[in-house]
Steps between C-alpha positions, in 0.01 A plus 500: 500500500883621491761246451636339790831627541839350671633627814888560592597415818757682749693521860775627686826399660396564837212263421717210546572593865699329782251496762580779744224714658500752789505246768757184395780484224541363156354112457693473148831558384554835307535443124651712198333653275621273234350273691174652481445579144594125445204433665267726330616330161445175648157653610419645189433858570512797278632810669701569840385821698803635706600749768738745408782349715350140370651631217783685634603349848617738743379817261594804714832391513548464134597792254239527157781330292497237692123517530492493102740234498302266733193541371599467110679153640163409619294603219719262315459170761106572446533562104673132523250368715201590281363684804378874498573764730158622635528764773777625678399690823726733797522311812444827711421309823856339581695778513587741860378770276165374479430449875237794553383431118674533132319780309264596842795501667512820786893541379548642170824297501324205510254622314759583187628138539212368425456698236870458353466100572180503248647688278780216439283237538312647156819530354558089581140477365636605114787327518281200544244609273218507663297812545313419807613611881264412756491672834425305806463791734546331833620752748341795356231481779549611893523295774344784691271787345624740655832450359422659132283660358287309228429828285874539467622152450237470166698800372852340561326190310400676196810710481712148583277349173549803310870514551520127342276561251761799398801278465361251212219582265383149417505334928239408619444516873248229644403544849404221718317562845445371796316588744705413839901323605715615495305844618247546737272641185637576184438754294364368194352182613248416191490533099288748523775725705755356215246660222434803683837612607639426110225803401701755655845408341649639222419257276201233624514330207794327652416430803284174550519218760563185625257256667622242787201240566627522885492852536167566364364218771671720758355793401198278562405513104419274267819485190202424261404827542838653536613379175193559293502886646877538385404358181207729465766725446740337327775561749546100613835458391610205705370268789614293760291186565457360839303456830432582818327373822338775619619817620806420675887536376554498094543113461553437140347204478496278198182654246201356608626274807259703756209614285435290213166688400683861531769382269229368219380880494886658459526252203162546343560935583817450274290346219220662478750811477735337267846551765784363322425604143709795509824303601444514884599220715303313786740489751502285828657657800482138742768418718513130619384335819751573769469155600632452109778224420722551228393290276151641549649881449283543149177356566337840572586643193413221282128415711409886456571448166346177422163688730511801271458250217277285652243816599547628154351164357201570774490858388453447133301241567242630699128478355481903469162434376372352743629745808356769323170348485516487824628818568194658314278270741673649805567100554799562723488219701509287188785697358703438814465151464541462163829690566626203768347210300709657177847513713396199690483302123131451518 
């Protein structure tokens, strides 16, 4: 049996959010970010994954000495922290220029904003140090077919991928899909997408993916699977745990609060493929509760952590020998329960 080994745990600013959603306003006051890396020490977490302009507020507007500047300012609050940088990704989906789409986009304005925009948010990514970039691609989808053409918009994908691939020689580029919201249908909306559409880039080597728990239930998959078919290729390069209730609007719900059974397979997926030995991070991308009081604003973060830890204990505790026994004897209904009584604490 391989040593056990320790995990390192990660989130994001927007993680401790104020509350607002599409149909009401904020329930919580808006904090600094001072304010929130405070908390993560208090928390004890390892690494903070950022947004370029979590890094750099108001980024277009800013010239790259002033990018440089900001960014080596924060790379020194985290050095004094004790907290790594783990990801920095472009927030394409804010912007005017991303209405119709970012790299998909039917303007080759837009298009070459996109483009530009990732191109600085790499070049935030070394001044960090960290050598990841993930790519949410959320409006690179249609709202109506017949307003691209899907042929086309994989080539402005690759040739957006290639184009960032061209600027550093060590980034890598980790792309996270989803399968719906803010599009109608998006154009990569499973790993398997992720994995396929790295093959015809420049260099596939560095392209890999991200898994979100929630966007794999979406998709109306299991994130077992999902991650143990990334790491079949060894292209799982970070993760964000949560949950979901069913297939309805991304809810980032604390890990395991909807499906404890589904979250027991993520955790014993990561073991059995040994995520985390390489350096990579278990991130939790949770927001609170709207209902959330202040003084409650952390809970999330802290309960998917202390589930993580408590399903790891069930993971590497589970009687392997005895499930496979009954695997063999195509004892399935035994298995099942076995599986309840174990997380149950019989």
């Amino acid at each position: 049996m391989p040593k056990p080994h320790s995990y390192r745990f990660c989130f994001g600013p927007w993680n401790l959010s104020e509350g607002q959603d599409p149909y009401g306003p904020t329930t919580r006051p808006a904090q600094s970010f001072d304010w929130k890396l405070e908390q993560m020490k208090a928390l004890g977490y390892d690494a903070m994954m950022f947004h370029d302009d979590d890094a750099v507020p108001d980024i277009d507007g800013k010239s790259d000495t002033q990018l440089r500047k900001e960014t080596k300012e924060l790379k020194k609050k985290l050095s004094d922290a004790g907290i790594a940088p783990e990801m920095v990704a472009p927030r394409l989906w804010f912007s005017p220029n991303t209405i119709d789409g970012a790299y998909t986009s039917n303007d080759p304005k837009c298009r070459q904003y996109a483009i530009d925009r990732s191109l600085r948010c790499i070049d935030i990514a070394n001044y960090l140090g960290t050598d990841l970039v993930v790519l949410w691609l959320a409006r690179e989808g249609t709202y109506l077919r017949e307003a691209k053409n899907g042929r086309r918009s994989v080539d402005l994908l690759v040739a957006a991928l290639d184009k960032m691939l061209a600027h550093d020689k060590k980034i890598r580029l980790s792309i996270e899909p989803k399968p719906n919201e803010p599009m109608d249908h998006a154009y990569l909306p499973t790993i398997g997408h992720a994995l396929a559409i790295a093959q015809l880039t420049r260099d596939a080597k560095r392209v890999g993916c991200l898994i979100e728990s929630a966007h794999a239930i979406l998709a109306g998959l299991d994130p077992a699977d999902e991650i143990d078919f990334a790491m079949a290729f060894g292209k799982l390069w970070s993760l964000h745990l949560n949950d979901q209730n069913g297939l309805k609007f991304d809810q980032d719900k604390p890990f395991g609060s909807a499906n404890l059974r589904v979250a027991f397979n993520q955790v014993r997926a990561l073991e059995r493929n040994g995520y985390g030995k390489k350096g990579e991070f278990v991130c939790f991308d949770v927001h609170p509760f709207r209902p959330t009081k202040v003084e409650h604003w952390l809970a999330h973060l802290d309960n998917s952590r202390r589930t993580f830890l408590l399903l790891l204990e069930k993971a590497r505790s589970f009687n392997e020998r005895q499930a496979q026994a009954l695997i063999a004897d195509r004892n399935y209904a035994a298995l099942d329960q076995m599986v309840l009584e174990h997380l149950m604490g019989k």
